[in-house]
ZADRENTOR-895307 format. One record per residue (C-alpha): residue number from 1; residue in one letter; x, y, z. Coordinates in steps of 0.02 Angstrom, whole numbers, always signed. Each point is the difference from the previous one (the first is absolute). Layout:
BEGIN
<NUM,"A",<X,Y,Z>>
...
REM end
This chain:
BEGIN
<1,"X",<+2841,-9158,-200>>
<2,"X",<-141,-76,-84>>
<3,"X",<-147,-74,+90>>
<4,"X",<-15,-177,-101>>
<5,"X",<-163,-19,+88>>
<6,"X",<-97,+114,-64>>
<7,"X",<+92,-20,-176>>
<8,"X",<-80,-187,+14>>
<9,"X",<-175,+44,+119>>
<10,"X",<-39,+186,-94>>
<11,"X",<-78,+124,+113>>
<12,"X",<-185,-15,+13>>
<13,"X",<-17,+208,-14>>
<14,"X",<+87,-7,-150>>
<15,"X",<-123,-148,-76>>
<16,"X",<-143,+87,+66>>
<17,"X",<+70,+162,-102>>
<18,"X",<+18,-109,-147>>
<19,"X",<-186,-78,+4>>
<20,"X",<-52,+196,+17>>
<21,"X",<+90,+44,-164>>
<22,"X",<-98,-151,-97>>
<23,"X",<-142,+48,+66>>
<24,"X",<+24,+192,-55>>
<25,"X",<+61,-59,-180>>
<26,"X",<-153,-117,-11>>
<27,"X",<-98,+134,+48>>
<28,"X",<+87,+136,-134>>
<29,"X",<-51,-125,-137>>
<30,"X",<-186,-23,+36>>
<31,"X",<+14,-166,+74>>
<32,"X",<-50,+40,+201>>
<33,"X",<-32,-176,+71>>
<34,"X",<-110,+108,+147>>
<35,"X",<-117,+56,-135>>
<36,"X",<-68,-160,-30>>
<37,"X",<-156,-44,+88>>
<38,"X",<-48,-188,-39>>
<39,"X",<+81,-145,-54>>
<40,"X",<-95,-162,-95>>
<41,"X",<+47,-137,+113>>
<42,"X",<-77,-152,-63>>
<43,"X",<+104,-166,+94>>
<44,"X",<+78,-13,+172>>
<45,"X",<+195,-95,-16>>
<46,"X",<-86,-141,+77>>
<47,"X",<-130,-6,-141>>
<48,"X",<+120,+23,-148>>
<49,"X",<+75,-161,+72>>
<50,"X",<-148,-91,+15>>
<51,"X",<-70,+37,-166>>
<52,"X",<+151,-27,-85>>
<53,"X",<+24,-175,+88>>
<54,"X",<-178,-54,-59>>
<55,"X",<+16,+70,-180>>
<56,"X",<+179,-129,-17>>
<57,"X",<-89,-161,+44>>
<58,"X",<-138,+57,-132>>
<59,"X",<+122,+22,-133>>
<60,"X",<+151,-93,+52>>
<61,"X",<-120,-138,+71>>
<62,"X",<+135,-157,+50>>
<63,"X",<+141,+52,-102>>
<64,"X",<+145,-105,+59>>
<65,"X",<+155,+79,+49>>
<66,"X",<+149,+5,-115>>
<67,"X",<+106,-147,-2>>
<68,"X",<+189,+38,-13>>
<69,"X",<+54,-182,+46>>
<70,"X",<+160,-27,-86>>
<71,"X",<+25,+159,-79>>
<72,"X",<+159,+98,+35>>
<73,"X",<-16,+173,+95>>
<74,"X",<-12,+108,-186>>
<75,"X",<-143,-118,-43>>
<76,"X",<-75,+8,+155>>
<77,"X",<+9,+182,+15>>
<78,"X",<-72,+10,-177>>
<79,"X",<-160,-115,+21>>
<80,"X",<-55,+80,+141>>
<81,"X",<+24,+178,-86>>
<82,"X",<-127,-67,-162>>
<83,"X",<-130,-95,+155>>
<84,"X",<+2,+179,+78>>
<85,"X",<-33,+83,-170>>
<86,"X",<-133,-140,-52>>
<87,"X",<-100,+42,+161>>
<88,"X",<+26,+194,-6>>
<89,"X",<-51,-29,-176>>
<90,"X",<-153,-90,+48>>
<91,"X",<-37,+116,+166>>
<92,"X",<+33,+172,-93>>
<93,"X",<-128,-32,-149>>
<94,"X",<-142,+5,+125>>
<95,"X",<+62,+138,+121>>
<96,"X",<-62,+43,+165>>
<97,"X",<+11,+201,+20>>
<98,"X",<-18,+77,+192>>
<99,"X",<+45,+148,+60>>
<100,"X",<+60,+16,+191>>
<101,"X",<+90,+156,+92>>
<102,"X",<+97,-18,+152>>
<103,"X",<+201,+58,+72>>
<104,"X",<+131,-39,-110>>
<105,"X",<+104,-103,+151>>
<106,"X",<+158,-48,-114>>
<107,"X",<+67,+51,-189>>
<108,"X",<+134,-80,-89>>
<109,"X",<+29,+100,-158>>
<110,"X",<+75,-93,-137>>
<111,"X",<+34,+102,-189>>
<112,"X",<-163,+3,-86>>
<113,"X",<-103,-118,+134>>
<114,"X",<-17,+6,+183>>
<115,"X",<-62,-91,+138>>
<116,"X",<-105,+91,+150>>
<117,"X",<-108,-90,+145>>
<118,"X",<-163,+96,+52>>
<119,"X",<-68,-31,+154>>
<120,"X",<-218,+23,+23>>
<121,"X",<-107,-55,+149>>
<122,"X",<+24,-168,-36>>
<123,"X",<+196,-53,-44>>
<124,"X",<+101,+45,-108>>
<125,"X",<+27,-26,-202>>
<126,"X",<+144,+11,-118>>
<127,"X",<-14,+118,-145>>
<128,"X",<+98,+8,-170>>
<129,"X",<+14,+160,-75>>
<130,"X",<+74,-2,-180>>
<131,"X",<+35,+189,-104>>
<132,"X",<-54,-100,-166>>
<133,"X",<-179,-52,+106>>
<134,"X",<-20,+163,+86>>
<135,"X",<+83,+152,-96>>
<136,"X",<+169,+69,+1>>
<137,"X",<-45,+176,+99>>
<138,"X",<-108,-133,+134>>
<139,"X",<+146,-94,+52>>
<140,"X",<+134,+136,+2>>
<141,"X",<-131,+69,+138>>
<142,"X",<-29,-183,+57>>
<143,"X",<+209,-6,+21>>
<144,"X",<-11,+154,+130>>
<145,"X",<-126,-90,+95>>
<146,"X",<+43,-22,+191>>
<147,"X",<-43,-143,+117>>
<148,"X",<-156,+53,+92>>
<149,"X",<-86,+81,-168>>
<150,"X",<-179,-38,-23>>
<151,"X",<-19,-75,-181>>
<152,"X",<-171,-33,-88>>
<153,"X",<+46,-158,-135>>
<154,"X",<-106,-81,-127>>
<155,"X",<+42,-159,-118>>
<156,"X",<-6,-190,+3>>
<157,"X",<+57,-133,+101>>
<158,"X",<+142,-98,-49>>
<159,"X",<+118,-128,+90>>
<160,"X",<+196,+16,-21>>
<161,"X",<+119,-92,-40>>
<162,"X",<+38,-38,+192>>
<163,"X",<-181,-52,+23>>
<164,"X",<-53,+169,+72>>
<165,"X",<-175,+73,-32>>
<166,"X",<+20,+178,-43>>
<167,"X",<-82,+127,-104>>
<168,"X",<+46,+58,-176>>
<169,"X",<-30,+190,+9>>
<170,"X",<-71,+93,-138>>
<171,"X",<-34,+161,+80>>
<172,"X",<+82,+50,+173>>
<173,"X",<-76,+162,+108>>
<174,"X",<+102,+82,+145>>
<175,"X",<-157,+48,+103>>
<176,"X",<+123,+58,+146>>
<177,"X",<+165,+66,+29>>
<178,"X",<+67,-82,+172>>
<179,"X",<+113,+166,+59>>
<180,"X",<+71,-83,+170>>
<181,"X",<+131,-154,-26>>
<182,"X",<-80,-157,+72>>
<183,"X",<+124,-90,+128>>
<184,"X",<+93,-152,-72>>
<185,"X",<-33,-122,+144>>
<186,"X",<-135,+30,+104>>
<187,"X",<-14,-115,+142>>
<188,"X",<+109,-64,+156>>
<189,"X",<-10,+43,+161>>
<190,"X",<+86,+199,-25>>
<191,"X",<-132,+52,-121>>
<192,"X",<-158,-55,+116>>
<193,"X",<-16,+180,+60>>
<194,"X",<-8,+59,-171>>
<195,"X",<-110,-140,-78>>
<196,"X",<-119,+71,+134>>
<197,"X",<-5,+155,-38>>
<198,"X",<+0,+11,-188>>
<199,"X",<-135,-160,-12>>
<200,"X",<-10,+39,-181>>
<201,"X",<+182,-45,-37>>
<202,"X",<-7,-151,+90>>
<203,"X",<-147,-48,-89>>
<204,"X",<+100,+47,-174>>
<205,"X",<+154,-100,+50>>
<206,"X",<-72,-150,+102>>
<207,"X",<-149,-88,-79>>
<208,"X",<-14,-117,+155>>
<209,"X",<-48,+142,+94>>
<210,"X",<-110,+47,-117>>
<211,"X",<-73,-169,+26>>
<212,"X",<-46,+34,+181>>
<213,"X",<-94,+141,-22>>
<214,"X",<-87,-81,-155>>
<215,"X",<-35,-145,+117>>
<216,"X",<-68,+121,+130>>
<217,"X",<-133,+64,-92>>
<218,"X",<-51,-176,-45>>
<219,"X",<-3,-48,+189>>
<220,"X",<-121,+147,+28>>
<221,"X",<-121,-48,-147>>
<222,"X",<-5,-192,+67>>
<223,"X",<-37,+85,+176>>
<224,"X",<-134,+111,-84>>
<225,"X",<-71,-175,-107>>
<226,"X",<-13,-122,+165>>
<227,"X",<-83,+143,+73>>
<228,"X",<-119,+34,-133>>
<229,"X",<-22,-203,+17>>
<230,"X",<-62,+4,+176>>
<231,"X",<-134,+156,-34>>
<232,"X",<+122,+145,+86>>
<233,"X",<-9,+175,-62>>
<234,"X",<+138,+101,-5>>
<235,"X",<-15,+179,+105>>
<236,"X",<+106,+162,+19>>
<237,"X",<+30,+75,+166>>
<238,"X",<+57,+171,+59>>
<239,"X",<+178,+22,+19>>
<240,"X",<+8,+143,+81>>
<241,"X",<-77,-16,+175>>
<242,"X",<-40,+97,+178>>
<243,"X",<+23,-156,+104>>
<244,"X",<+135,-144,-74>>
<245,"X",<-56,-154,+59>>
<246,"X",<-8,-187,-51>>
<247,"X",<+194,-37,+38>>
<248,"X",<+113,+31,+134>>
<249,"X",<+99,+117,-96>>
<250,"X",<+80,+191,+12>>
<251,"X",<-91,+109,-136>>
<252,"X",<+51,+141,-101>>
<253,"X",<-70,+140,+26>>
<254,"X",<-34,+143,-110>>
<255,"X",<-118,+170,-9>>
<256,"X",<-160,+24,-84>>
<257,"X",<+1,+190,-43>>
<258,"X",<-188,+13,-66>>
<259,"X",<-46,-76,+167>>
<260,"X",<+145,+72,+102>>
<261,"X",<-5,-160,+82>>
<262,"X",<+158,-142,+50>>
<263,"X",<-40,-160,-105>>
<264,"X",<+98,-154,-4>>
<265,"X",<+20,-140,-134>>
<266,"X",<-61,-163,+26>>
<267,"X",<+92,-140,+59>>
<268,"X",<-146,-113,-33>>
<269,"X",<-143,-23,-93>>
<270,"X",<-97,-113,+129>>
<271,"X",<-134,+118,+82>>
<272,"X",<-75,+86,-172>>
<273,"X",<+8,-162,-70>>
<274,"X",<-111,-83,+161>>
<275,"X",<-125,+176,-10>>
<276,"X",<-49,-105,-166>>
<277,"X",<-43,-144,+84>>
<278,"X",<-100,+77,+106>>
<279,"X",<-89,+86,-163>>
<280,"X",<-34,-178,-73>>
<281,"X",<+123,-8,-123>>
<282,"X",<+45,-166,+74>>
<283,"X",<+165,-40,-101>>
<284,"X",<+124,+117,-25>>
<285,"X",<+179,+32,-35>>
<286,"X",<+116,+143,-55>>
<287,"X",<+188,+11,-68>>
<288,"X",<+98,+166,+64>>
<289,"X",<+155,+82,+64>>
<290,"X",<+1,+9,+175>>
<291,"X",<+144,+107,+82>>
<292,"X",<+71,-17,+154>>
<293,"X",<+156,+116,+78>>
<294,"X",<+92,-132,+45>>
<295,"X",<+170,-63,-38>>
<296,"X",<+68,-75,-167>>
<297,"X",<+88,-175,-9>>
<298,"X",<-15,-141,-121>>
<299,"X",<-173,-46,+42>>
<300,"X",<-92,+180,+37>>
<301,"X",<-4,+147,-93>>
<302,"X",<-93,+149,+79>>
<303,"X",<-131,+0,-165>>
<304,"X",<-57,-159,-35>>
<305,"X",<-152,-121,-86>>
<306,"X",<-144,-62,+118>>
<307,"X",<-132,-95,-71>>
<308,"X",<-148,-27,+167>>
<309,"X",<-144,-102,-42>>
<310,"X",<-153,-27,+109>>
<311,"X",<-126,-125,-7>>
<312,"X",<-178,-27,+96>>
<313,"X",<-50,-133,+84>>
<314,"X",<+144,-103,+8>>
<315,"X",<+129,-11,+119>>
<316,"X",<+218,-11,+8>>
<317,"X",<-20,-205,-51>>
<318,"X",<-104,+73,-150>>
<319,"X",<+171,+126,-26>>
<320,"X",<+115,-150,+30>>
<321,"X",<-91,-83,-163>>
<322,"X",<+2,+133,-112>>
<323,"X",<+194,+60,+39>>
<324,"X",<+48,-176,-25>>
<325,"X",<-99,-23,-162>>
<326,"X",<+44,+164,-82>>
<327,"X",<+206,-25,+37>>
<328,"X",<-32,-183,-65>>
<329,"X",<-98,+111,-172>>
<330,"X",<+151,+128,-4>>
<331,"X",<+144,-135,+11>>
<332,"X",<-75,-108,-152>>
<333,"X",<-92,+155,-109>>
<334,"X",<+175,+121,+26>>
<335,"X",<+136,-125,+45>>
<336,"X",<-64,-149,-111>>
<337,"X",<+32,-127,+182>>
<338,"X",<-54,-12,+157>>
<339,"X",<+198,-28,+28>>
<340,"X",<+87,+162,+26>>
<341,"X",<+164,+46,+40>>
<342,"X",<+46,+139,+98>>
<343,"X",<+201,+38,+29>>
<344,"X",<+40,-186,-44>>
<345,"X",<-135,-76,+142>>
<346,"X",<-167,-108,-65>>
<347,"X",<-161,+81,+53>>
<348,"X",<-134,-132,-35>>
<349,"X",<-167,+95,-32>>
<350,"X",<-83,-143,-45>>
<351,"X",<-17,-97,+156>>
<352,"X",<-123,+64,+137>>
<353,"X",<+67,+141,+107>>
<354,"X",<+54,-45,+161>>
<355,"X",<-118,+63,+152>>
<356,"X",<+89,+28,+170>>
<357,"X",<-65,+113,+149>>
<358,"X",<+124,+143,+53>>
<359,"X",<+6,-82,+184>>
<360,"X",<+44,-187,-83>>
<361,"X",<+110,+90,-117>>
<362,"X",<+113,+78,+129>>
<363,"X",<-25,-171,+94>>
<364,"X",<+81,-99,-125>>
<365,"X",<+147,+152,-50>>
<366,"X",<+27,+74,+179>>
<367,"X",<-38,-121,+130>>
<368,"X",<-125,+101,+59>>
<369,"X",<-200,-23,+40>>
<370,"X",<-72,+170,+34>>
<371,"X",<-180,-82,+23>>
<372,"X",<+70,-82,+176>>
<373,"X",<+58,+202,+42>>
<374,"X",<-130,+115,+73>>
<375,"X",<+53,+161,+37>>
<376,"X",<+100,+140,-58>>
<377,"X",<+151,-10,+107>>
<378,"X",<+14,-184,-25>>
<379,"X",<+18,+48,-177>>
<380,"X",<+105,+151,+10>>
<381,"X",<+132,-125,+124>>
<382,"X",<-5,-124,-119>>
<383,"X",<+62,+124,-146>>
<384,"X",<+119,+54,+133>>
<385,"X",<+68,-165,+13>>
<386,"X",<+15,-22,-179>>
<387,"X",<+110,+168,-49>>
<388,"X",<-196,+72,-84>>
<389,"X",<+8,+179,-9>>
<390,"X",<-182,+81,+58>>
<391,"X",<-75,+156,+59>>
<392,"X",<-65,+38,+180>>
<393,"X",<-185,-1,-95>>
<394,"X",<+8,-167,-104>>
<395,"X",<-137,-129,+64>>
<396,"X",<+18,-186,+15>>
<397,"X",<-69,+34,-190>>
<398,"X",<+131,+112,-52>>
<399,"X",<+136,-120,+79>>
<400,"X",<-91,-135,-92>>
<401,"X",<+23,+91,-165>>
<402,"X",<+200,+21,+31>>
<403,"X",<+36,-167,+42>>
<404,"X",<-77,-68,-170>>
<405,"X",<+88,+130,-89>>
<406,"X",<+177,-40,+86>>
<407,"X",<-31,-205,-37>>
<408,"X",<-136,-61,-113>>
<409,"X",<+16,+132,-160>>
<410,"X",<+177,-65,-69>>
<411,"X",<-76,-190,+3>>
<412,"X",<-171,+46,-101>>
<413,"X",<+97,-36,-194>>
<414,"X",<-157,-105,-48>>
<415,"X",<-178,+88,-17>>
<416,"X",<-55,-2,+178>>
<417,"X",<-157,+75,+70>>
<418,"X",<+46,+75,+187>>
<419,"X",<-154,+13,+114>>
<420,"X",<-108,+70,+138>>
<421,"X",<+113,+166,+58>>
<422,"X",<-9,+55,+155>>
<423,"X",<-157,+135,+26>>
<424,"X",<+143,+141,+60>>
<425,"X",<+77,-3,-172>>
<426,"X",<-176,+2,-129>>
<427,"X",<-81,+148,+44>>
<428,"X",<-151,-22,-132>>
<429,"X",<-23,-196,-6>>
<430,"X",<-134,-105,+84>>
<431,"X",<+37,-110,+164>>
<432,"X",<+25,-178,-7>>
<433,"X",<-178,-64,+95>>
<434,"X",<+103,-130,+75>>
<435,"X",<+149,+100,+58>>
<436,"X",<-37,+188,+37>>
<437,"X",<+173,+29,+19>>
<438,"X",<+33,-24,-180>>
<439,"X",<-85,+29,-173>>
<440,"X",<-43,-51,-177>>
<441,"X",<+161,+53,-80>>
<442,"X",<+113,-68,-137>>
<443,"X",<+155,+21,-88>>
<444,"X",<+96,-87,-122>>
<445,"X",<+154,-28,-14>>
<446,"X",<+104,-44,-145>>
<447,"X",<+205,+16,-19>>
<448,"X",<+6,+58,+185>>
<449,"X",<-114,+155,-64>>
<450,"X",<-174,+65,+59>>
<451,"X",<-103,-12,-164>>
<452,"X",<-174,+54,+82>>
<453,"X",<-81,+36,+141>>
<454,"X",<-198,-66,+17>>
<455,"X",<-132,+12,+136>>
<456,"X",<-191,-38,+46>>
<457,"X",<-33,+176,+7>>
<458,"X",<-27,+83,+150>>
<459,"X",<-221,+48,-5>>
<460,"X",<-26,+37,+149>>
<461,"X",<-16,+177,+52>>
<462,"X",<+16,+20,+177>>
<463,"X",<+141,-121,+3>>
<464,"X",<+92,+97,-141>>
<465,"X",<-16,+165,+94>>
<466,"X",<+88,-78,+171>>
<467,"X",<+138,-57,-137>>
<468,"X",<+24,+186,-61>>
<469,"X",<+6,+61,+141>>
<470,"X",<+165,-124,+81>>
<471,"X",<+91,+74,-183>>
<472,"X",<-46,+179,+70>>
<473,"X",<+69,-50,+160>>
<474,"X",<+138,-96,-94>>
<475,"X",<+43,+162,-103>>
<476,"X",<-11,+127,+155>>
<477,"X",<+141,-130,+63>>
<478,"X",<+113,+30,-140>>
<479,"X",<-65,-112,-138>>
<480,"X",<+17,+77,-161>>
<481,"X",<-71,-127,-107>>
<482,"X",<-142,-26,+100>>
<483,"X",<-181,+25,-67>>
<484,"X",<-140,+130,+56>>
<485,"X",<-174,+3,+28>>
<486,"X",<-98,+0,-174>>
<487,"X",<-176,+79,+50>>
<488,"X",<-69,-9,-175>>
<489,"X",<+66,-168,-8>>
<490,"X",<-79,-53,+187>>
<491,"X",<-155,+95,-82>>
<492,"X",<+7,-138,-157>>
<493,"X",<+16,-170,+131>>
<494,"X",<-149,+105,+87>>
<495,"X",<-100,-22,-139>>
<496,"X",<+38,-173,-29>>
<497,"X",<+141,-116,-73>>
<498,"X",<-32,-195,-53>>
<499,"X",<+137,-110,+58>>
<500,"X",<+145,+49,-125>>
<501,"X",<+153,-98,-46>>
<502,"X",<+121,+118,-65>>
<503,"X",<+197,+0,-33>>
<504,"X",<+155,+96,-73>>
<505,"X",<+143,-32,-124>>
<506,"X",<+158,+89,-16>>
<507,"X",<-15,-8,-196>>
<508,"X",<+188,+45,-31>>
<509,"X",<+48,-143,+108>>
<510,"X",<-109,-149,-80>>
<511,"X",<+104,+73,-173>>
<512,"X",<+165,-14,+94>>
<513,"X",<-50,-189,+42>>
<514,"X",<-68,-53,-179>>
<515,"X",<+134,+93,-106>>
<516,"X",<+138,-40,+126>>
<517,"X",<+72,+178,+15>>
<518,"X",<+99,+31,+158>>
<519,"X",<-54,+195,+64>>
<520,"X",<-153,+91,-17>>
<521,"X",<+85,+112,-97>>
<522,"X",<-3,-116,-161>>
<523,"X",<-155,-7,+8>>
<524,"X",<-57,+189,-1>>
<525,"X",<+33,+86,-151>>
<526,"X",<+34,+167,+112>>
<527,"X",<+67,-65,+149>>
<528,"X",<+8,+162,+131>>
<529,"X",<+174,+40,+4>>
<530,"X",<+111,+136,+104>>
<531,"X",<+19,+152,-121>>
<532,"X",<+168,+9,-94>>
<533,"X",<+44,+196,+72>>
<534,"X",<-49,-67,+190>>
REM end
């Protein structure tokens, strides 16, 4: 019986067998794409449009549009042919030549001329190939051509009939044979997996994705600009490590085998980063991966973007003002508006963040005042009472912690700055001087997320040594993410650290938010993914 599928949907084998033969007879007459090194690439798609757009208003100027009032339809048909001649008349004595190179996307073959699209970095741009403009043995080749061939072409710009700006080629190059059959569809829901893994297809078949990572890059050169602004200089940290601190994290570990000694990969880039401080370097800031072994969901991926950025003498307010004015830079310089929309919902960069305690947050969300509570067990009773799981080992701090993440987080949609943590929870930040209990912490929220974390850092020595030593304790109990005493890094406060305002941003987060993607995974070009034979 005949399989009418395949008759209609040919088997991708067999294509790929077909594009090998091409390639072979190509290569038998002395035309191997692969042997060309360099192509002349003089205009982006983009460009050709632009250039072409200016060089009609010089010539055409205010040329009216042709009247057909009261003509019948052969009339009609016929003055618009001779106003489309007049102006290709007009447009073709002063040519325009490029040259561009991109994938051939789409052909439509047609006798003795032919239609292709070619997509380059920046869009796409018809083509018309003609045997009388480009030689009889060039387009018989140009006829085998395959959807996902790399073509060099050069001619001039010309608009068709339809009103399409496309180029006139005069000499076409394959620079690339494409052996593997590009998917028809790439996208929906069944195809995510695979858009993952093979990033460069998805970037071939969806240019909006390409558009994400394009506006990525942008993101981190505005970051890198306001920086540069405010006198920072950017640093590079080790990333592999003997103690993996800065976070509360699990590591990775791995094995030095020149040392023969266990080393881990940071999680953080907070303690080099405050060693420089303490050197003078007085403003600093560094972009990196940071990896944590940790689970993967829409939000984390176990490698990921960090940028820290420490500054001296200033304090978490001083943090509060520059977070808030570098979104505010970001939104308007990447976004064009301080109005963005993430997932259909309004987030209003423009208007002063909103600043709320943690204690007055989960007042006004839970119910609850934790400053009226005073020990432990009240707290742990209270959790108790409210169906919050905790461990035997959690603190009034700890407890603290959970209850803002069980009721405030899902309210915070609008930019809002949540203070003053409890001490048990900020290993490495100063003490309020008012409220011991607590400390000079931030972090925003935005969309429900944790964009940053920021603290007046923690410069005193003694005190940071008692604070190692409860995550010791914390990590005998069973803690994994807990951090460990730092001796070189004691040794640094030792010497001496100004007062230090520093702070974190997940970087791959702040591009979810401003190009509205919904995973982390759209964001990373590599996303870490389960290996197929697993």
């Amino acid at each position: 019986m005949g399989d009418n599928k395949s008759a209609q949907q040919p088997d991708v084998n067999e294509q790929i067998k077909v594009r090998m033969e091409k390639l072979k007879n190509l290569q038998d007459a002395g035309k191997d794409p692969f042997q060309i090194t360099k192509y002349d690439v003089t205009h982006h798609t983009d460009e050709i449009r632009t250039i072409y757009e200016a060089h009609e208003k010089e010539l055409l100027g205010d040329r009216p549009a042709v009247n057909t009032e009261g003509l019948d339809e052969q009339q009609a048909r016929e003055a618009v042919t001779a106003d489309y001649n007049e102006r290709r008349a007009i447009m073709d004595a002063s040519p325009i030549n490029v040259s561009f190179a991109g994938r051939m996307m789409f052909k439509r073959v047609m006798g003795k001329a032919s239609f292709c699209n070619i997509a380059d970095l920046k869009g796409r741009m018809q083509a018309y190939i003609s045997r009388d403009a480009i030689g009889e043995e060039a387009y018989a080749d140009f006829k085998k051509s395959d959807i996902g061939d790399i073509f060099g072409i050069k001619g001039f710009i010309f608009r068709t009939k339809t009103g399409e700006i496309s180029v006139h080629a005069e000499e076409i190059t394959l620079l690339s044979k494409s052996l593997q059959v590009l998917p028809e569809k790439f996208h929906g829901i069944t195809d995510t997996d695979m858009r993952y893994r093979q990033r460069y297809v998805d970037l071939i078949m969806n240019p909006d994705v390409k558009e994400t990572f394009v506006k990525r890059s942008k993101i981190i050169k505005e970051i890198r600009k306001f920086l540069d602004g405010r006198d920072f200089m950017e640093v590079e940290t080790p990333t592999l490590v003997s103690n993996a601190g800065g976070a509360a994290a699990r590591p990775f570990e791995t094995h030095y085998n020149a040392l023969d000694e266990d080393v881990k990969l940071r999680i953080s880039l907070e303690l080099y980063l405050k060693r420089l401080i303490v050197g003078g370097l007085e403003r600093v800031y560094e972009i990196g991966r940071v990896y944590r072994n940790e689970g993967v969901d829409t939000r984390h991926n176990p490698e990921f973007t960090l940028m820290e950025l420490y500054q001296a003498y200033t304090d978490y307010e001083g943090m509060m003002e520059l977070t808030e004015s570098m979104f505010r830079h970001l939104a308007e310089t990447v976004c064009g508006t301080t109005k963005i929309t993430y997932n259909g919902t309004e987030i209003d960069l423009g208007k002063p963040f909103r600043r709320l305690t943690m204690n007055d947050a989960i007042k006004e969300y839970a119910g609850v005042d934790f400053d009226t509570i005073k020990t432990d067990e009240e707290a742990k009773a209270l959790a108790k009472e409210r169906g919050i799981e905790f461990e035997e080992r959690h603190t009034k701090g700890d407890i603290i912690n959970l209850f803002f993440e069980e009721y405030c987080e899902e309210n915070l949609i609008q930019p809002t700055f949540i203070m003053d943590h409890p001490l048990a929870i900020s290993p490495l930040t100063k003490k309020k001087p008012s409220d011991p209990e607590k400390v000079e912490r931030f972090e925003l929220f935005i969309n429900t997320w944790e964009m940053c974390n920021a603290y007046s850092e923690l410069n005193d020595p003694i005190d940071q040594r008692e604070r190692f030593a409860q995550q010791d304790k914390n990590a005998e109990n069973g803690d994994e993410e807990a951090q460990h005493t730092d001796e070189d890094f004691l040794n640094a406060l030792a010497v001496g650290m100004p007062p230090t305002g520093g702070i974190g941003y997940g970087i791959d987060r702040l591009v979810m938010l401003l190009t509205d993607s919904p995973a982390i995974r759209d964001v990373l070009l590599f996303p870490t993914m389960k290996s197929i034979d697993k």
